[in-house]
TITORPA-325135 format. One record per residue (C-alpha): x, y negated, z negated; residue number from 0; residue in three letters. Coordinates in steps of 0.001 Angstrom, whole numbers, plus 500000, padded with zeros to 6 digits. Example, Ala and Ser with C-alpha at 12.3 -4.5 7.8 and 13.67 -1.06 7.14 Angstrom:
2
TIPA:c1:c2:c3:n:res
TIPA:512300:504500:492200:0:ALA;
TIPA:513670:501060:492860:1:SER;
***
This chain:
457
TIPA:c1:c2:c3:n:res
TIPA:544051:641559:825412:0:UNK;
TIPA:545834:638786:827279:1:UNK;
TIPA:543006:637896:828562:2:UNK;
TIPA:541242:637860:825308:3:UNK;
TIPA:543943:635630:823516:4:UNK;
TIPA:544064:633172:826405:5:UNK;
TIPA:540336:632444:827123:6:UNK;
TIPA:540643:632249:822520:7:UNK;
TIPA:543127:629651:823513:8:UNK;
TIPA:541493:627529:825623:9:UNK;
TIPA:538964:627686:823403:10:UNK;
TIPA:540656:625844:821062:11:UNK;
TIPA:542189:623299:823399:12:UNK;
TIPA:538429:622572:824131:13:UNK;
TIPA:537530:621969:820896:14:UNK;
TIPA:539877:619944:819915:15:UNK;
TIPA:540060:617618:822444:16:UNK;
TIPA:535729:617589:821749:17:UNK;
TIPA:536505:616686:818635:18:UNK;
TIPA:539532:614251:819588:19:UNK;
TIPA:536918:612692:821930:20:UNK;
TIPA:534211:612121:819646:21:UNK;
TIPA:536501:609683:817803:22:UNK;
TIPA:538426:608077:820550:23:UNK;
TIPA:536956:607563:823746:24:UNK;
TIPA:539602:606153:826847:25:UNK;
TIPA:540174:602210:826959:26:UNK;
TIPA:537244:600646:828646:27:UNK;
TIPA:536233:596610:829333:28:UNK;
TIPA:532888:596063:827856:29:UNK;
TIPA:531049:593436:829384:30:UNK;
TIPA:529573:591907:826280:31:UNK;
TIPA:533025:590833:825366:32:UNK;
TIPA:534011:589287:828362:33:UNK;
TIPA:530802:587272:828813:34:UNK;
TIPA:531358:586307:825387:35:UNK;
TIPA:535046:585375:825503:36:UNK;
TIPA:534432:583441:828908:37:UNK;
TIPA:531515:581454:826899:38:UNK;
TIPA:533729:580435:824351:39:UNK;
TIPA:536340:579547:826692:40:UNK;
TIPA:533802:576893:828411:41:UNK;
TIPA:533098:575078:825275:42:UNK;
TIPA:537104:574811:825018:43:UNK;
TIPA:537998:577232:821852:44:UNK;
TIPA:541612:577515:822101:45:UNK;
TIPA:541551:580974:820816:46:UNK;
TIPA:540083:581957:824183:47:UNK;
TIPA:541504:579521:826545:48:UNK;
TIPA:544490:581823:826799:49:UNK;
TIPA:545808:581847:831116:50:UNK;
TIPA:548507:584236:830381:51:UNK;
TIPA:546545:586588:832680:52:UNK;
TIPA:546133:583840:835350:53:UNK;
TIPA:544459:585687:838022:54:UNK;
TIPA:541875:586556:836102:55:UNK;
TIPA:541407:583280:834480:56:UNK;
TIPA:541609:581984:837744:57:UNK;
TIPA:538556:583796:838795:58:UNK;
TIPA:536913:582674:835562:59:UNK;
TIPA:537372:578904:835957:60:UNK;
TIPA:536392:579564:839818:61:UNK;
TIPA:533289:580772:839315:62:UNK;
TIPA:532272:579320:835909:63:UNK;
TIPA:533489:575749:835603:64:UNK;
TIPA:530254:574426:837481:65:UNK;
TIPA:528042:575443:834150:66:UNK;
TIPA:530282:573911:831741:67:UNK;
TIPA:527508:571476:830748:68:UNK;
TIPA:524254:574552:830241:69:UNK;
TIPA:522660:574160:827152:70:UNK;
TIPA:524203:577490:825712:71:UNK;
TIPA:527864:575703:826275:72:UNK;
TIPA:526155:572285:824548:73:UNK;
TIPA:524797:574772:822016:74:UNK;
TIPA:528083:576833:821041:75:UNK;
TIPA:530440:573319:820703:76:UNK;
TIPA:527914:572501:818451:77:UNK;
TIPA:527863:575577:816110:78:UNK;
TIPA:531600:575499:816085:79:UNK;
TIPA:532070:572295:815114:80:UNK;
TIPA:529871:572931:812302:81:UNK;
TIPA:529670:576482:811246:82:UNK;
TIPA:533582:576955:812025:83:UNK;
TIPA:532313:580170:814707:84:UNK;
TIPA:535173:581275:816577:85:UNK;
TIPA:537940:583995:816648:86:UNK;
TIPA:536535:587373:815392:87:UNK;
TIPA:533186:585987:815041:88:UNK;
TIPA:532971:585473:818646:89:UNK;
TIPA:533693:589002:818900:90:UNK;
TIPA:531216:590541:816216:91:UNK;
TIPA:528812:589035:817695:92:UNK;
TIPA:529431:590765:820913:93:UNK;
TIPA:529365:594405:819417:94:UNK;
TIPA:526296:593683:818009:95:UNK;
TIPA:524477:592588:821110:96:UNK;
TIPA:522416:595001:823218:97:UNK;
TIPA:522720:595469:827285:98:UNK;
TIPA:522288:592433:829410:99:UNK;
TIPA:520198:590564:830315:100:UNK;
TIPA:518054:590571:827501:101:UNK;
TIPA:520799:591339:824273:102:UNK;
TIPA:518573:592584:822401:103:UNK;
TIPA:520487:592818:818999:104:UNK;
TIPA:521503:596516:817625:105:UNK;
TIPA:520816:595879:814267:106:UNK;
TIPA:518628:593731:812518:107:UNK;
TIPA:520171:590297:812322:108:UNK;
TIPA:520326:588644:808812:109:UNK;
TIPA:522433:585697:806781:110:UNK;
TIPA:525546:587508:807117:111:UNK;
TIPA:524844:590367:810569:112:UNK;
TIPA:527187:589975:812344:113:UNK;
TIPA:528598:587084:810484:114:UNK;
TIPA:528060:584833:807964:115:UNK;
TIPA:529262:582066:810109:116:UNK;
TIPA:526772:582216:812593:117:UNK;
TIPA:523356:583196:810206:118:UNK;
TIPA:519956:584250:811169:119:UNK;
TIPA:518780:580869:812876:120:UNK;
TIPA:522083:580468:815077:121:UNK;
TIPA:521750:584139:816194:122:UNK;
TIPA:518873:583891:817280:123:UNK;
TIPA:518585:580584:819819:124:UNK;
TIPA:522188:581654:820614:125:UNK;
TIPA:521434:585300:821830:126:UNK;
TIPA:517921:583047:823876:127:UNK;
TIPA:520059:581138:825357:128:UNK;
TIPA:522765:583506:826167:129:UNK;
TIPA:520126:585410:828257:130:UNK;
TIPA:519447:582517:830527:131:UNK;
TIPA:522260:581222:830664:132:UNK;
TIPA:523563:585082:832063:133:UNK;
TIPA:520895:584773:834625:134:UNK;
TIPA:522042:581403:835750:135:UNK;
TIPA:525020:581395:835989:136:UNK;
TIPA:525140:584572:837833:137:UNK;
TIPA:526875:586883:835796:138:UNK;
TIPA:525847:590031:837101:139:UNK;
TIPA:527534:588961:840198:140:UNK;
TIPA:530559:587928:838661:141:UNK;
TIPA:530826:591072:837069:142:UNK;
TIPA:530063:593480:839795:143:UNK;
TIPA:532617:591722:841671:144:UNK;
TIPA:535541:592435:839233:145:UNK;
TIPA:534541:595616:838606:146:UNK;
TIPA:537623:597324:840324:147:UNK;
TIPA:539956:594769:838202:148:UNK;
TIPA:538176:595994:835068:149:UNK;
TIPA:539225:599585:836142:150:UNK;
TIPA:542741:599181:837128:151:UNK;
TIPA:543227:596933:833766:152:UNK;
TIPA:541949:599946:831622:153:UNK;
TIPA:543856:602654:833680:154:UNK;
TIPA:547061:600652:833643:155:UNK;
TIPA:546476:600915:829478:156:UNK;
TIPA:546295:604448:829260:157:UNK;
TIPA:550039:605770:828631:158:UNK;
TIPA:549379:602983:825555:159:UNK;
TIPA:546083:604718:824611:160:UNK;
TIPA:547728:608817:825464:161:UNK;
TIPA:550724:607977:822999:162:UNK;
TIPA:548691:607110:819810:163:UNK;
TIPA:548793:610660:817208:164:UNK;
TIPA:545566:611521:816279:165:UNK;
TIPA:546563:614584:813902:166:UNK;
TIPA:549210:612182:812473:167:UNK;
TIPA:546219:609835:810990:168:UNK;
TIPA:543897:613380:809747:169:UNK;
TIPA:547127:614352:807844:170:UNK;
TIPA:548181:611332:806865:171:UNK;
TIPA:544752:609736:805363:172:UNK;
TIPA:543638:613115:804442:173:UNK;
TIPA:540489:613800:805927:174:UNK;
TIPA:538696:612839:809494:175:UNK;
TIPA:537903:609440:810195:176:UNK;
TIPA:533887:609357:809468:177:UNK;
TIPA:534130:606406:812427:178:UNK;
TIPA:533569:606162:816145:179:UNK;
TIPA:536419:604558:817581:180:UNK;
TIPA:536558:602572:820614:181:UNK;
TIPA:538949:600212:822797:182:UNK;
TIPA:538036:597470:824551:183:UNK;
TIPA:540216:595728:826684:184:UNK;
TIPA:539734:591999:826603:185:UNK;
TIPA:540962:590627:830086:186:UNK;
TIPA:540384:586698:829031:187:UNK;
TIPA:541570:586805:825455:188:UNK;
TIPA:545289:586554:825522:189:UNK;
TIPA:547307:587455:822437:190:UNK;
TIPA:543907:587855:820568:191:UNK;
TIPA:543293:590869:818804:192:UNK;
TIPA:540031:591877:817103:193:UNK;
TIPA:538749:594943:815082:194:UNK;
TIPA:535280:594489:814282:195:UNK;
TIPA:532626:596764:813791:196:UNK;
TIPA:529017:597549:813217:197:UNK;
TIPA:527005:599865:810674:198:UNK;
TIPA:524187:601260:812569:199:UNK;
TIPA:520529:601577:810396:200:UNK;
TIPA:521123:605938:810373:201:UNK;
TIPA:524643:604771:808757:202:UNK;
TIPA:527065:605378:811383:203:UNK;
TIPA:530115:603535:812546:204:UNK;
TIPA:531256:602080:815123:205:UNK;
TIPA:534856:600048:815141:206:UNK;
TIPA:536360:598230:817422:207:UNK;
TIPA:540087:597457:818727:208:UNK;
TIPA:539282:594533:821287:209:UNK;
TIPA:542924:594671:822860:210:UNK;
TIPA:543943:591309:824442:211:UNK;
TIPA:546118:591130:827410:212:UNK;
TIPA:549246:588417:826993:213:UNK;
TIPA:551497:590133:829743:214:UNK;
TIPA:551590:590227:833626:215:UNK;
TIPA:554081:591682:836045:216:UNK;
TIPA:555716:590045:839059:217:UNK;
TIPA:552194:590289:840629:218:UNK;
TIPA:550577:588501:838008:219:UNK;
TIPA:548611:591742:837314:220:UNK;
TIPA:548490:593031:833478:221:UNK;
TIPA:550926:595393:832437:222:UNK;
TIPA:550535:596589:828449:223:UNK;
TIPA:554268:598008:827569:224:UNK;
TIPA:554535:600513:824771:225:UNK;
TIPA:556469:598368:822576:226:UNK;
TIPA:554310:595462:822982:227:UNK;
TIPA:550753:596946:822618:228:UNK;
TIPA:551178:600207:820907:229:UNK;
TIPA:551959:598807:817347:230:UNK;
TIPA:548676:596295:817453:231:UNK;
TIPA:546734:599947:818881:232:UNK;
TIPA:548338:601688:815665:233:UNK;
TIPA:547324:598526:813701:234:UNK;
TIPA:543225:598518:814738:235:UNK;
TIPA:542922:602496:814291:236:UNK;
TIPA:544301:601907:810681:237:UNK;
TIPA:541580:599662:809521:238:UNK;
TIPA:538808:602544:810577:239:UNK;
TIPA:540459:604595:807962:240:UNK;
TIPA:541661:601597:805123:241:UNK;
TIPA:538762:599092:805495:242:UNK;
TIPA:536591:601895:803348:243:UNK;
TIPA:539059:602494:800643:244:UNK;
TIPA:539989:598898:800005:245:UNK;
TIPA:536227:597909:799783:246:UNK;
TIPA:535407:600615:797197:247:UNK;
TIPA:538300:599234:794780:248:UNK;
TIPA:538145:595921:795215:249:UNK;
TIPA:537420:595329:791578:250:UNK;
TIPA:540497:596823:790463:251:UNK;
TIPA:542627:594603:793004:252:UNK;
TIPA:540814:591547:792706:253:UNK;
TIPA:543214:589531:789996:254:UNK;
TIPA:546477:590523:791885:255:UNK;
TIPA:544505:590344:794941:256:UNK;
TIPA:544171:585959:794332:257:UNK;
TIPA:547087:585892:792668:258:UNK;
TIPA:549182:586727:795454:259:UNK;
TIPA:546513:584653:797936:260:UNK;
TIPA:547001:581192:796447:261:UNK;
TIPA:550487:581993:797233:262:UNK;
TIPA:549808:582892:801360:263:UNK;
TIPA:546235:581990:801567:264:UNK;
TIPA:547220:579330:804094:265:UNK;
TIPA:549346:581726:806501:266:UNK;
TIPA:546585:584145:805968:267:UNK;
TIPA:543767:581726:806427:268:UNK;
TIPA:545501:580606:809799:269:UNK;
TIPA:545181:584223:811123:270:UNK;
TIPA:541415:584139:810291:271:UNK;
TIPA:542138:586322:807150:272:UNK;
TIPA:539460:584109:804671:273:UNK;
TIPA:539982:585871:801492:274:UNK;
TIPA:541995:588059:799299:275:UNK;
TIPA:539507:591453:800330:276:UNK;
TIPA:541132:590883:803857:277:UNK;
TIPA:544330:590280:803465:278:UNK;
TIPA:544396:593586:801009:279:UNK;
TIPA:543182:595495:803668:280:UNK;
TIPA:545237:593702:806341:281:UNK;
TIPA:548537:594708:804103:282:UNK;
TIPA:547438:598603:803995:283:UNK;
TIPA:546946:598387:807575:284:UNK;
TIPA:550046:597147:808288:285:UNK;
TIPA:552066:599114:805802:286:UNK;
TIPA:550430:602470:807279:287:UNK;
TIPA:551663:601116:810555:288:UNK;
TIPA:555154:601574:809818:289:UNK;
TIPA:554955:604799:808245:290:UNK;
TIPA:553699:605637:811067:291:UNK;
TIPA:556979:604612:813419:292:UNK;
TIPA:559156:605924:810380:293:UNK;
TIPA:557380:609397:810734:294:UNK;
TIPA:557433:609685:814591:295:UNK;
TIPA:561056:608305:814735:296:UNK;
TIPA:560753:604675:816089:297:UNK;
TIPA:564601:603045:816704:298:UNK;
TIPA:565473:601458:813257:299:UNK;
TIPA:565232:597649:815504:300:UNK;
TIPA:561709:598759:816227:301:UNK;
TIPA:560925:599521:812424:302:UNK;
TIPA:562889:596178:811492:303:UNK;
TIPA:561217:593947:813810:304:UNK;
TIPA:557908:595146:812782:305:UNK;
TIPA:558735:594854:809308:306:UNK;
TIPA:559985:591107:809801:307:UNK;
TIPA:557078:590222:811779:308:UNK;
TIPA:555041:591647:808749:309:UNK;
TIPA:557303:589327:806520:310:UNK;
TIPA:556973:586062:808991:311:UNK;
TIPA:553157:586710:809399:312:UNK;
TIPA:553193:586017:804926:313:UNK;
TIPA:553034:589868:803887:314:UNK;
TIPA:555549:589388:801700:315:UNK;
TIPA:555711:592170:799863:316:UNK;
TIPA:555288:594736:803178:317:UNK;
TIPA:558583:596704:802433:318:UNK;
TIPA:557405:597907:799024:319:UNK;
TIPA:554200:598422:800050:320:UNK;
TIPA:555541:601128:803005:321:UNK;
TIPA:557669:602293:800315:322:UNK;
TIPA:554994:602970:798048:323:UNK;
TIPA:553399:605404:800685:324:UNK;
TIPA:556571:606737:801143:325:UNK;
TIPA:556191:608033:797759:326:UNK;
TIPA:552393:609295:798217:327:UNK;
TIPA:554117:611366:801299:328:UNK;
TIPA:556100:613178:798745:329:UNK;
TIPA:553451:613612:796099:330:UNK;
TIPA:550953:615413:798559:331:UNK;
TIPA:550348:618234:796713:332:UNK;
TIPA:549130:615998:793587:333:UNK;
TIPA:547511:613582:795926:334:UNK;
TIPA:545623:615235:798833:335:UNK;
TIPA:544113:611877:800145:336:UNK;
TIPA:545204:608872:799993:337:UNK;
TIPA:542347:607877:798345:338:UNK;
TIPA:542920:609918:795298:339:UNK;
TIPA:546458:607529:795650:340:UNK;
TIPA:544530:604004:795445:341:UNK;
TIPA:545343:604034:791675:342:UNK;
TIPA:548561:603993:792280:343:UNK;
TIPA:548441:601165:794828:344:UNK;
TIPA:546186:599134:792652:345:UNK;
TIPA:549336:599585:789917:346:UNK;
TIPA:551805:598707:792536:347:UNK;
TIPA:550191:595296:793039:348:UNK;
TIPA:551138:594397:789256:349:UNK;
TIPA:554623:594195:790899:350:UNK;
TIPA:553732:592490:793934:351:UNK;
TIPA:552138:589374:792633:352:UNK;
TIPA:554367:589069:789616:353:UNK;
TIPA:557147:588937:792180:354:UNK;
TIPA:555185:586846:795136:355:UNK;
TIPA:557295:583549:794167:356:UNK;
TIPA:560713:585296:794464:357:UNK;
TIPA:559395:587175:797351:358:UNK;
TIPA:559022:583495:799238:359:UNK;
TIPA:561634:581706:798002:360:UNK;
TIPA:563866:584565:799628:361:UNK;
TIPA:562625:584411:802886:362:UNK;
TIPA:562395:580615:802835:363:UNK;
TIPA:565817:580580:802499:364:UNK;
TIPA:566540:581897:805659:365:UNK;
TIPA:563727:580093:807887:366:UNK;
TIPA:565430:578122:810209:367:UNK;
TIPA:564402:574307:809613:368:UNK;
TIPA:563930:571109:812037:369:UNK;
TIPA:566610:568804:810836:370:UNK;
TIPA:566447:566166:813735:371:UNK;
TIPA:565172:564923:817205:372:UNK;
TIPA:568339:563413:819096:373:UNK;
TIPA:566431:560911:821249:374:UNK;
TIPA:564126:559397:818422:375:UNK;
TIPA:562363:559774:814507:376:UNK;
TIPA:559169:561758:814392:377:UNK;
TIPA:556467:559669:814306:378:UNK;
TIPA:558207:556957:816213:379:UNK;
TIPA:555751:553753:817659:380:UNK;
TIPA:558414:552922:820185:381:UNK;
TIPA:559920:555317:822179:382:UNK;
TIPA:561468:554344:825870:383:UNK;
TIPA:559367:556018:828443:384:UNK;
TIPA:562241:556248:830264:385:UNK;
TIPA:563642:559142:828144:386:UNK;
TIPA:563626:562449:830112:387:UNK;
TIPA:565054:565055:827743:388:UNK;
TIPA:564235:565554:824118:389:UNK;
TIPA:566532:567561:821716:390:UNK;
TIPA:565277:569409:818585:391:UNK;
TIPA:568105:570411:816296:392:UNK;
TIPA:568108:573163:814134:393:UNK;
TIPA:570024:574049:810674:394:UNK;
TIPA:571043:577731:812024:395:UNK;
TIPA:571158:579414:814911:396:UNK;
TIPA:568212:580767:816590:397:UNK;
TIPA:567808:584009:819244:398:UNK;
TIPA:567162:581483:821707:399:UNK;
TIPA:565112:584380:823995:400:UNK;
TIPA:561480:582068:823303:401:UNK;
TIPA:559966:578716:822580:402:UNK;
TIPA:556742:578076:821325:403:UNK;
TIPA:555089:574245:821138:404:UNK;
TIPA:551077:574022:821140:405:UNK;
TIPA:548810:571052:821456:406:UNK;
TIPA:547840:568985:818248:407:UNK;
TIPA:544876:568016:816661:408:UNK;
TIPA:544644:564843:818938:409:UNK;
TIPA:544462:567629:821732:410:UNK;
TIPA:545436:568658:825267:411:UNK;
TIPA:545199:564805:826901:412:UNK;
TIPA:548388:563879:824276:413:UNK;
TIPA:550430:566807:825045:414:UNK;
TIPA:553573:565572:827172:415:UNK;
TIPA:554723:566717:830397:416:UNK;
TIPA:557244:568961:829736:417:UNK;
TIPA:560265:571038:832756:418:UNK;
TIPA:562827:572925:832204:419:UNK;
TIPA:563700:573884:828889:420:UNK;
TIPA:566608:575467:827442:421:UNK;
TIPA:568703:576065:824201:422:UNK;
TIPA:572195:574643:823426:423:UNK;
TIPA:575272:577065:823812:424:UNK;
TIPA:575430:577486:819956:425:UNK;
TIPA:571348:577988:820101:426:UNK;
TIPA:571373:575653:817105:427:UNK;
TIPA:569125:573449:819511:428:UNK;
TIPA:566241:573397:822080:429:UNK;
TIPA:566217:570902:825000:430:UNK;
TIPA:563195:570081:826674:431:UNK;
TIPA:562504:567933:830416:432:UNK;
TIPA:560285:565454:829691:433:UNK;
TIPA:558305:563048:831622:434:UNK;
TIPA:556594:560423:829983:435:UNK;
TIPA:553840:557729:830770:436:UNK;
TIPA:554308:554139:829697:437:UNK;
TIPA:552018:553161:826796:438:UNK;
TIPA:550448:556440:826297:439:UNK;
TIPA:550644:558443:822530:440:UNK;
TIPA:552020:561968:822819:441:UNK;
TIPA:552060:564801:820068:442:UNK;
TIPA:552893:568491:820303:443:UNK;
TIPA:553695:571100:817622:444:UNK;
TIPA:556567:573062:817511:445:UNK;
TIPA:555328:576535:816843:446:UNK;
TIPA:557529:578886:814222:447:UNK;
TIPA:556593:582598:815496:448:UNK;
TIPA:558334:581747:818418:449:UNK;
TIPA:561597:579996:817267:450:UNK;
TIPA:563269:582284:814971:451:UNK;
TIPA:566552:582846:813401:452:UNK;
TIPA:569198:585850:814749:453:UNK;
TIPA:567330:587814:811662:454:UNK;
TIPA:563958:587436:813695:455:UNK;
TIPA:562723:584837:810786:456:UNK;
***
C-alpha cells in the first residue's frame, strides 16, 4: 500500500513539474538576441551600449569593432535615424528571426510583424544583410567561443528563476497561462528589459522576458541578486497573463486610458511605452507585481520601494490600483478570474484620471529640485577651465547612496571628464572632480532615477 501511495506520489510530482515545464523552461542566452543587441551596439544605440558587464563587452568591442563600417551597421544607423527602431524593437525582431545563418523569419513578415517601426521593406534587406554580415564577421566563432560564459551567466540566474511561484499566478489570474514562457538572458543589454512576443500561424504563444544584466561581482562576472532581478522576473511573467485581458477591453478604458496619458505620456513615452494600450497594461503588470510581494510576505521596505519606484517611473495612481486587487482577492467567490473583475477595473479608472492632477502635484511636491551650480549658471559661455570641482545643490536632502548624469543630445565627445564624486555631509549636494579642456563646449544631464530624496522620490 505504501508502495502504492508513493509511486501515486511521484506521479504527481511528475506531472506537475511536466506541466510547470511546459510553461517555464530554465533561463537560457539565445543567440539571436545577442547578435542583435551587439548590432545595435555598433551603430552606437545607447540603449545597448550598456559596459556594466565589462568583460563581456570587452570581448564584444574586441572582436567586433573592426566591422563597425559593414553595410548592415551603415544600414541600421540609417533606419534608426529615420524609423525611430531601437529598444524593444530591436528585440522583437530577434524572436521573430529563424536559426542562423540564414534567419529565415517565423512568421510571415508584414507592415506591423514584428514591428511597425521597422515594416515589410526594412525587414527584409535588414534580415539579407544580417546573414552576411553573420558570416563575415565571424559570428559563429564568436559565439562558440563564449559558449561556457553563456552557461555560467544562465546558471548563476537560477535561484532568481527557482524562487518565482508558479501556483501563485494559476490562483491568482484564475486559470493557466495559455502562453509559452521563456527567459532569455541578455549578457550585452544592461539595465534593459524586454517582454516581447510572437503569435505563431497555428495560434500559439510565445513571450519573452529578455533579462538584462546591470550587476557584476568583485570579478567583474554577473551576479543577478534576488532583490534586484526577481521583481523585473515577476514583472515580464505578468504581462503573459495581463497583455490578453487589457487588449480585449480596451474600448471600455480608452477615454480614461488618454486622459490619464496626456498627463504621463512623456515619462511613459521615455520608457518606450507609445500609447495609452501600453501603459494600461504596463500599470496591471505592475500592480499584480506587488500583490504578489504582499501575498508571499516581502519586508514592508521591499513593498515601499517598489511601490515608489512605480510612483517615480509616472504610475501615479499604482497604490489604488494594488488596492483594487486587493479587493478582487476578497471577492473570489463572486469573481473566479480576474477577468470576470476587468469591469471593475475599467470603473476604478473613473477615479484614477479624475484624480491624475492631484495625484502629480503630490508627488511633485516632494521631488527634490536643482536650485544651483556653485562654480557657475547653467548654460554659461565662459567658464574658467581651470575649475576642478563642480557643486550641484539641492532643495532637500537626498539618500546620497547613487548618482546618475548621462550624455546629452550633443553626445559622448561633450561629456566632461569627470573623478571622484561625492555628496555633502548634509547630502543636500553632489560634488563632482572635473577636468576640463580650454575652449571646448561640455553638456551632461543630471539623471533623476538616480538622485532621490530620503523618501526614494
Amino acid at each position: 500500500m505504501n508502495r502504492i501511495l508513493f509511486t501515486l506520489f511521484l506521479f504527481i510530482c511528475a506531472n506537475s513539474f511536466s506541466q510547470q515545464s511546459n510553461i517555464l523552461d530554465k533561463p537560457k542566452v539565445d543567440e539571436r538576441v545577442e547578435l542583435l543587441s551587439i548590432v545595435f551596439r555598433l551603430a552606437d544605440a545607447k540603449e545597448y551600449n550598456s559596459k556594466r558587464f565589462k568583460l563581456y563587452s570587452d570581448k564584444i568591442e574586441k572582436h567586433f569593432d573592426k566591422y563597425k563600417n559593414h553595410d548592415l551597421i551603415t544600414f541600421v544607423k540609417q533606419i534608426r535615424e529615420e524609423n525611430g527602431i531601437g529598444y524593444d524593437a530591436v528585440m522583437k525582431m530577434a524572436i521573430h528571426l529563424g536559426a542562423a545563418p540564414k534567419f529565415k523569419p517565423l512568421v510571415d513578415i508584414t507592415d506591423s510583424i514584428p514591428d511597425i517601426r521597422w515594416g515589410k521593406n526594412n525587414s527584409e534587406k535588414f534580415i539579407k544583410l544580417l546573414t552576411a554580415f553573420y558570416k563575415e564577421a565571424h559570428c559563429k566563432e564568436f559565439f562558440k567561443n563564449n559558449s561556457q560564459l553563456y552557461a555560467s551567466v544562465s546558471n548563476k540566474f537560477l535561484p532568481v528563476f527557482e524562487n518565482i511561484d508558479l501556483n501563485w499566478y494559476k490562483s491568482f489570474y484564475g486559470k493557466e497561462p495559455k502562453e509559452k514562457f521563456i527567459i532569455v538572458n541578455g549578457l550585452g543589454n544592461g539595465g534593459g528589459n524586454y517582454g516581447p512576443d510572437i503569435v505563431f500561424k497555428n495560434g500559439t504563444r510565445e513571450v519573452y522576458a529578455i533579462m538584462g544584466t546591470w550587476s557584476v561581482d568583485s570579478l567583474g562576472m554577473a551576479k543577478f541578486g534576488l532583490n534586484d532581478y526577481f521583481p523585473t522576473l515577476l514583472h515580464e511573467f505578468n504581462h503573459s497573463f495581463v497583455n490578453d485581458l487589457i487588449e480585449k477591453n480596451i474600448k471600455k478604458f480608452e477615454f480614461n486610458g488618454e486622459k490619464i496619458y496626456a498627463v504621463v505620456g512623456k515619462q511613459m513615452q521615455n520608457q518606450a511605452y507609445g500609447d495609452y494600450k501600453s501603459m494600461l497594461s504596463e500599470a496591471l503588470v505592475r500592480a499584480a507585481v506587488i500583490k504578489y510581494m504582499k501575498d508571499h510576505n516581502f519586508k514592508k521596505d521591499e513593498i515601499q520601494d517598489e511601490i515608489q519606484d512605480n510612483l517615480n517611473n509616472g504610475f501615479l495612481w499604482i497604490k489604488e490600483l494594488e488596492n483594487e486587487l486587493e479587493n478582487y482577492s476578497k471577492q473570489r467567490d463572486q469573481y473566479p478570474t480576474l477577468e470576470s473583475y476587468i469591469p471593475n477595473i475599467v470603473v476604478a479608472y473613473n477615479d484614477y484620471a479624475k484624480n491624475i492632477l492631484e495625484y502629480k502635484n503630490i508627488l511633485d511636491k516632494e521631488r527634490p529640485n536643482v536650485i544651483s551650480i556653485n562654480e557657475f549658471k547653467n548654460f554659461d559661455q565662459n567658464v574658467s577651465s581651470k575649475i576642478n570641482i563642480i557643486t550641484i545643490n539641492f532643495d532637500k536632502p537626498l539618500k546620497g547612496k547613487g548618482y546618475s548624469f548621462n550624455y546629452g543630445e550633443k553626445g559622448k565627445t561633450f561629456f566632461p571628464e569627470f573623478g571622484k564624486i561625492k555628496f555633502s555631509d548634509d547630502r543636500k549636494s553632489v560634488i563632482m572632480e572635473v577636468k576640463l579642456i580650454e575652449n571646448k563646449e561640455y553638456q551632461f544631464i543630471v539623471s533623476g532615477m538616480s538622485f532621490v530624496s530620503e523618501k526614494g522620490i
